[in-house]
Each structure stands twice: as C-alpha cells, then as structure tokens.
VEXLOSE-937828 format. One line per field, with one value per residue (C-alpha): x, y, z; residue in one letter; residue number from 0. Coordinates in steps of 0.5 Angstrom, whole numbers, plus 500, padded with zeros to 3 digits. Layout:
// VEXLOSE-937828
px	c(X:...)
py	c(Y:...)
pz	c(Z:...)
koldren	c(a:...)
marmi	c(NUM:...)
***
This chain:
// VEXLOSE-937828
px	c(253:255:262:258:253:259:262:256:256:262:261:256:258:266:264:262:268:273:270:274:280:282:285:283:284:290:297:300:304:306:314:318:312:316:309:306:300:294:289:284:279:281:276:280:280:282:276:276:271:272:276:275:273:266:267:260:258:262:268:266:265:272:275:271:274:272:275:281:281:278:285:289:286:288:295:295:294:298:304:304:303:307:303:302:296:291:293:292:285:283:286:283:276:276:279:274:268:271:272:266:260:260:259:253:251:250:248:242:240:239:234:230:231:227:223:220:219:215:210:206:205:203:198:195:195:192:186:184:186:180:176:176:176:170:165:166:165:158:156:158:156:162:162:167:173:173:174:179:183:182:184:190:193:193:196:202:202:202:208:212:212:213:220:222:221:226:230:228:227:226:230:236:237:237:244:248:245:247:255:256:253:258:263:263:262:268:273:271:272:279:280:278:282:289:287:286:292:289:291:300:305:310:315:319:312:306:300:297:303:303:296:298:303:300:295:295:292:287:287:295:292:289:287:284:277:277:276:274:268:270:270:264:260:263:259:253:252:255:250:245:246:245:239:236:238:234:228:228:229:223:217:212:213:208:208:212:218:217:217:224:227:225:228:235:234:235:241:245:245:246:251:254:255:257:263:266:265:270:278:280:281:274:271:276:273:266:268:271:266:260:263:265:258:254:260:257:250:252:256:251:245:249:246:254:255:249:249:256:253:248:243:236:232:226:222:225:231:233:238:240:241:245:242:234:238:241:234:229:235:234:227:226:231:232:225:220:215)
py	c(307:313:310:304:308:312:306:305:311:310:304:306:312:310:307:314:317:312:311:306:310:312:309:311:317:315:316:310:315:319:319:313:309:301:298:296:300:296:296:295:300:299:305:309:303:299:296:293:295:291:292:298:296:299:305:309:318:319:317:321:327:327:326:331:337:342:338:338:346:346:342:347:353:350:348:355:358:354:355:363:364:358:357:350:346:348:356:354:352:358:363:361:358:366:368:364:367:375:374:370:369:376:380:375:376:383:382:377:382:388:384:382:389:392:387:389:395:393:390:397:398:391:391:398:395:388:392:396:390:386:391:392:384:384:389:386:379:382:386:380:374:371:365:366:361:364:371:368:366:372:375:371:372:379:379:375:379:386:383:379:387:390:386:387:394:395:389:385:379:374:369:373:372:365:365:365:358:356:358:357:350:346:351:347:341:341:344:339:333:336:336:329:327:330:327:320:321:320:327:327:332:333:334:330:329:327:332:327:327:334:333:329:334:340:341:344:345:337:336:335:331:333:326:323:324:330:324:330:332:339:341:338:341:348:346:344:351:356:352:353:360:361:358:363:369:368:366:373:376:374:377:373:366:362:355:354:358:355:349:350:353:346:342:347:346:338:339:343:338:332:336:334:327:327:332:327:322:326:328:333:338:337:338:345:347:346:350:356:357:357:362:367:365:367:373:375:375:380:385:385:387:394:399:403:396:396:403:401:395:401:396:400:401:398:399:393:395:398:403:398:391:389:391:389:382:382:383:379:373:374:375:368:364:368:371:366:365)
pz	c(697:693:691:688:684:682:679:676:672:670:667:663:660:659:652:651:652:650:644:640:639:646:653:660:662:667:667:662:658:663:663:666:666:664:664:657:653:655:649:654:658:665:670:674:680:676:674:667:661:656:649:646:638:637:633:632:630:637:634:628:631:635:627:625:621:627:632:629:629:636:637:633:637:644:642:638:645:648:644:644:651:654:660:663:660:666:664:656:657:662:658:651:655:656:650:646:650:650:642:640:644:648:641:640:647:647:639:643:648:643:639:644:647:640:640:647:645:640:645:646:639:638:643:640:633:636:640:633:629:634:634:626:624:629:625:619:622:624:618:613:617:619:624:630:628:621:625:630:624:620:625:627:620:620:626:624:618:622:627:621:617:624:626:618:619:625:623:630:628:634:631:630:638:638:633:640:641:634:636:642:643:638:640:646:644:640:645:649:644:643:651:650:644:648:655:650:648:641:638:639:638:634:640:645:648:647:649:654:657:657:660:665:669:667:672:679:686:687:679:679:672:667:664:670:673:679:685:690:686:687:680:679:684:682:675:677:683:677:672:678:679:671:670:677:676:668:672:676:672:669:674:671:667:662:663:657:661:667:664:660:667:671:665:665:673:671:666:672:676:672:670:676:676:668:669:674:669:665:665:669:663:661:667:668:661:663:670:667:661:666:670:664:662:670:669:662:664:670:665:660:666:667:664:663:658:655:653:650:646:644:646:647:653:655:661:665:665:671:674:680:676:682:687:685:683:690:693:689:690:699:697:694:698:704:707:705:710)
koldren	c(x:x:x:x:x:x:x:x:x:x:x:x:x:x:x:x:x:x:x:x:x:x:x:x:x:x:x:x:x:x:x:x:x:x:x:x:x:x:x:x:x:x:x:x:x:x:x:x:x:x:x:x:x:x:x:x:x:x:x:x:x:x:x:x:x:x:x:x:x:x:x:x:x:x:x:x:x:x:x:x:x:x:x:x:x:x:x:x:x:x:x:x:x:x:x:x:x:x:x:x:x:x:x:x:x:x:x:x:x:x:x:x:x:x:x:x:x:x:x:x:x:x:x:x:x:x:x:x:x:x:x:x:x:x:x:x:x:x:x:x:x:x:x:x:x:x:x:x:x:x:x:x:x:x:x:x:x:x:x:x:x:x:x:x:x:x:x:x:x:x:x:x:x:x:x:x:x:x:x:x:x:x:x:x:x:x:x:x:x:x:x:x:x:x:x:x:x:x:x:x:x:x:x:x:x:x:x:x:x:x:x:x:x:x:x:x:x:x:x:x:x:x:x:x:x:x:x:x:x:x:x:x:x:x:x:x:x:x:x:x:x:x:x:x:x:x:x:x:x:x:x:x:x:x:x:x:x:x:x:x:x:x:x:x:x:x:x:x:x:x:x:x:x:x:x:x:x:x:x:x:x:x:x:x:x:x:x:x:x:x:x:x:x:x:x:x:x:x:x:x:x:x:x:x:x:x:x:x:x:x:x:x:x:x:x:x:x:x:x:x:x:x:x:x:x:x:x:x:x:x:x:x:x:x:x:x:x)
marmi	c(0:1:2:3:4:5:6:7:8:9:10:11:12:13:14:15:16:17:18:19:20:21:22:23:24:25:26:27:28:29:30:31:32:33:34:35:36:37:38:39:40:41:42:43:44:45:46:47:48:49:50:51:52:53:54:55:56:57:58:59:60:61:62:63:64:65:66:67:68:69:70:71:72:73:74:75:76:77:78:79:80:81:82:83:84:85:86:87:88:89:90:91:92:93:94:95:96:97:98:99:100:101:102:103:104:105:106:107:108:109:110:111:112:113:114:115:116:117:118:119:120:121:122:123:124:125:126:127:128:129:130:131:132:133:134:135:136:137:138:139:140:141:142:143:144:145:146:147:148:149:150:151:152:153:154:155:156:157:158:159:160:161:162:163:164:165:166:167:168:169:170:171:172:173:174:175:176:177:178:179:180:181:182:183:184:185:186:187:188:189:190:191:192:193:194:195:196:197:198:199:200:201:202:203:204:205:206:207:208:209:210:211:212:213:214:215:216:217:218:219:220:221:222:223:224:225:226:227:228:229:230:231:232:233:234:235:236:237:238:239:240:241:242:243:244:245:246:247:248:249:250:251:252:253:254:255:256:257:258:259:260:261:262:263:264:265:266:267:268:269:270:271:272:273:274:275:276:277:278:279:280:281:282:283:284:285:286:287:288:289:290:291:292:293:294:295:296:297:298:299:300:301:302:303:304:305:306:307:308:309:310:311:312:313:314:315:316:317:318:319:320:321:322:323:324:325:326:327:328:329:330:331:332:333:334:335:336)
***
C-alpha cells in the first residue's frame, strides 16, 4: 500500500519537477552508459510519464537570473574547495546560512527584543490614553463607537511614534523571511537544474554526472530519489523540532499563533513525502538547512551570543535557556497525566 501511494505521488508531481527541459533523476548519463538518451519521463521504476513538452513559470524560474547565480555559488564552492559534490552542498548550505541568514536572525530577534520592552510602556500610555479618551467621550457626548475608534487611532499613532523612536519596527523582523525563502528556492532550483542534467559544465563531465557519483553513505547518487526515506524522515523530525521548540517558547498563545503553529506542523510533515519525490541532492540541501536552522535557533537562546549580537534583555529570557528548554520539552511530551 505504501509503495503504491508512493508511486502516485510520484506520478503527480513528476511534471513539476522535470519541467519541460529535464530527465529523470537517474543515471542515463552516468559514464559508459551505451544506451541512448530517451526524451521521455521514465519514474524512478520505470514507469513512464509521458513526453515532456509543457513549459510553464516553473521552467521560467529555473532559467531565472537568480537560478543561475545560485548555480554559480555552488560551482563556485565546489571549484575552490575540490570536495565531492555531497561535501559542496553541505559546506556551502553552511557557508550561506553563517554568512546571510544568521546576521539577519540575529538582526530578527534584536528587534523583536526592543519591541518587547516597549510592552511596559505601551501598556502604561494605553491605560491613561483609555482613561483620558473616556473623560472627554463623557463631557462632549461621544457615543461608544466614536470613543473606541478614537481611541484606536491615537493608540496606533502612540505606538507608530514609539517604534520610530527606538527604531523597532516590527516589520524590519520579517526581512529574514523575504531573504531566506527565495534563497532556498534558488538553491534548490539550481540542485534540480544539475541533477537534470539541464545545467553542464565546461569540462570532460557533465555536472549531472558528477552528481551521480558524488554522493556518499545510502545516496551514493545524488540525481536519484533517497529510496530508504532516511533523508526525508530526518527532514520532517528536524522541521518538527523547529516548530516545537517556538511554540515553548511561547508561554501563552493567541488563537492566531496556534493557528500558525498547526499550519507549520502541516508543512513539517508534508515535507516528508515531497522531499522523497526529489533528487537526492535537494533533499541532502533540505536536511542540512534545517539542522543549521534548529542550530541557530538554539545559538541565539544563549545569553553569551546574544549579548555578543548586543541584543537587548528582556524579562523572557532567561539565564538557563537550555536547561528550561529541556524541562518544558519532558514537561509537555513526557509527564503528561
């Protein structure tokens, strides 16, 4: 049953991921191979998809300009430090999240930092601002909507003045998520390009040859689909991790957070079965851009980082991240009654 739900999925997103350019992630230009170039989509077992011929924004995307500089980072990393191609993406997976989205992590969690200690004050000027609003509402004869939305809009003009003051913008915390989204698009666009075979070198080698030797341990082949799951399992469980240690620490939620936190619960595990829908090397990109990312969530819980960062204090942090990240985790998994 598993297999043959597999196998469908497979089917489904396979135009998806060839796109009209691209073959099979097998091994059909591996070197030696006396067998002709098929243009055909064939699975991975050998069940046939259909000729390839659509083109649509997919294929647009993987032709974009940051595809191909995305395709000139890895072969960039891959020429100046001569490791074999699994290596490469590890070492540039970890380059790229060092140099790009660990600064703006960082750079997240000290805005978020002033914007929590704003809280006390806020609360201080809402409660005169409310009791203000409400006199003048009783000598001028206001009626209760036009007092809320007086007071609404004060308060909203109060906090705007406030974050310009200490430049805290709430907005500026999401910059992470406009970096780091398309930067992982791209670099997994470029994987999918080389595993294709749709992007070439200029030496004896193709790059998808390359790939298809230049994987190790159970993915000795980077073009073809991890068959054990192993990678793809690792993925959901790390992208699982991610999502529950935000959520604790988070001692009270609104219904809009938890909503969020389900939906990403979602995501985690249906990230599962696309990652085995996927060359070998994409899901290996995946897997180690979300253990640098549970990584650097735990790095910048430390207070020593965060004081190197000069992130602010607050009253949530805490002087034992680890060891209360530990405690609420038995807590919520272990001693349950």
């Amino acid at each position: 049953m598993l297999c043959g739900a597999r196998q469908q999925l497979r089917q489904r997103l396979l135009p998806f991921l060839l796109g009209s350019k691209g073959y099979p992630p097998g091994r059909s230009g591996t070197l030696g191979s006396q067998n002709p170039v098929v243009p055909m989509a064939v699975c991975a077992y050998g069940a046939t998809a259909g000729p390839i011929g659509v083109g649509g924004w997919y294929e647009t995307l993987a032709s974009s300009a940051p595809a191909h500089w995305a395709e000139a980072v890895l072969m960039g990393a891959q020429n100046a430090t001569g490791l074999p191609w699994w290596a490469s993406i590890v070492v540039t997976t970890a380059a790229l999240r060092s140099a790009v989205t660990l600064p703006l992590a960082a750079y997240q969690h000290y805005i978020l930092a002033k914007v929590e200690n704003l809280q006390p004050e806020i609360k201080i000027i809402a409660k005169n601002l409310n009791y203000d609003i409400a006199l003048r509402a009783k000598n001028l004869g206001w009626s209760k909507r036009v007092t809320r939305l007086t007071y609404l809009n004060s308060m909203r003009k109060i906090v705007s003045e406030l974050y310009i003051r200490d430049n805290c913008h709430p907005f500026k915390a999401t910059l992470l998520v406009w970096i780091q989204i398309p930067m992982w698009i791209f670099m997994s666009v470029a994987l999918r390009n080389f595993s294709l075979g749709i992007t070439d070198s200029e030496g004896d080698f193709s790059i998808k040859e390359q790939f298809s030797t230049g994987g190790v341990l159970w993915f000795p082949d980077l073009t073809v689909l991890d068959s054990t799951w192993i990678l793809p399992v690792s993925l959901g469980i790390l992208n699982l991790l991610i999502v529950e240690i935000f959520a604790l620490q988070k001692l009270k939620m609104s219904r809009f957070q938890k909503y969020i936190t389900h939906f990403t619960r979602g995501i985690s595990v249906l990230m599962i079965p696309i990652a085995a829908t996927v060359p070998s090397s994409i899901a290996l990109y995946w897997f180690c851009s979300s253990f640098l990312g549970l990584s650097q969530n735990l790095l910048l819980r430390s207070p020593g980082f965060r004081q190197l960062c000069r992130i602010p204090q607050t009253r949530s942090q805490s002087d034992t991240p680890y060891k209360d990240l530990f405690a609420a985790f038995c807590a919520r998994f272990f001693l349950r009654k």
